[in-house]
C-alpha positions in Angstrom: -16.1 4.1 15.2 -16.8 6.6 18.4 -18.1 10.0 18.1 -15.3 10.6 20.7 -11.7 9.1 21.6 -10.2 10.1 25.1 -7.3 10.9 24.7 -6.7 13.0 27.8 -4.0 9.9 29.5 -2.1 9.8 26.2 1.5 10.0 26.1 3.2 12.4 23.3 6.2 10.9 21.6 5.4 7.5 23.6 7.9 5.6 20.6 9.5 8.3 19.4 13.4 7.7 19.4 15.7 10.2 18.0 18.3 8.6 16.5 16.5 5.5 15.5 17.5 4.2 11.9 14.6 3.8 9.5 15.1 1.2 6.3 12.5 2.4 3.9 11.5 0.2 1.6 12.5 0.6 -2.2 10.1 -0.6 -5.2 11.9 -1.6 -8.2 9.8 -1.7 -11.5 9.6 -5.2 -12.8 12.3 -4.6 -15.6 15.0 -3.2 -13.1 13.8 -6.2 -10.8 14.2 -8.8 -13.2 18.0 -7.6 -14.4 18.5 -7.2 -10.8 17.2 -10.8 -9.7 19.0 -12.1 -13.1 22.4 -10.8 -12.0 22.0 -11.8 -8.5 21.1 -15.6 -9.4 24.3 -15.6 -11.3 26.4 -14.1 -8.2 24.8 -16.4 -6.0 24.1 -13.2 -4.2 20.8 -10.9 -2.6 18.8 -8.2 -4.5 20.3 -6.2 -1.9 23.3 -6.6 -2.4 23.4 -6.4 -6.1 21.4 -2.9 -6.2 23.7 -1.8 -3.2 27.0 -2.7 -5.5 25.0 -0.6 -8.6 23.9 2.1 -6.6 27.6 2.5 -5.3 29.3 2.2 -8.7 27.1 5.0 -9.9 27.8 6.9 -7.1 31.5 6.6 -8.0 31.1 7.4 -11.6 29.0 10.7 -10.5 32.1 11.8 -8.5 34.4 11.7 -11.0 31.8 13.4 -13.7 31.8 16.3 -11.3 
């Protein structure tokens, strides 16, 4: 590694861009996983999918808790 980087040509921000969407990744522990994978397998579906049709049912249920 340099003492010193140069940094006096840099440009601030270069790939910055504002409304950019960002899909973070999620980490399941291996319990939730395997129901997850389980159920999927059986839907013929994606992981994604499955937690996105969970997540949502939840969401529903919350609602009509409030």
């Amino acid at each position: 590694m340099k003492r010193e980087y140069d940094f006096s040509k840099g440009v601030r921000a270069k790939f910055f861009r504002h409304r950019a969407k960002l899909n973070l990744p999620v980490y399941l522990d291996e319990e939730v996983f395997l129901f997850v994978q389980d159920i999927a397998s059986k839907r013929k579906a994606d992981a994604s999918t499955v937690v996105n049709q969970l997540l949502r049912s939840n969401m529903e249920l919350a609602k009509t808790i409030k």
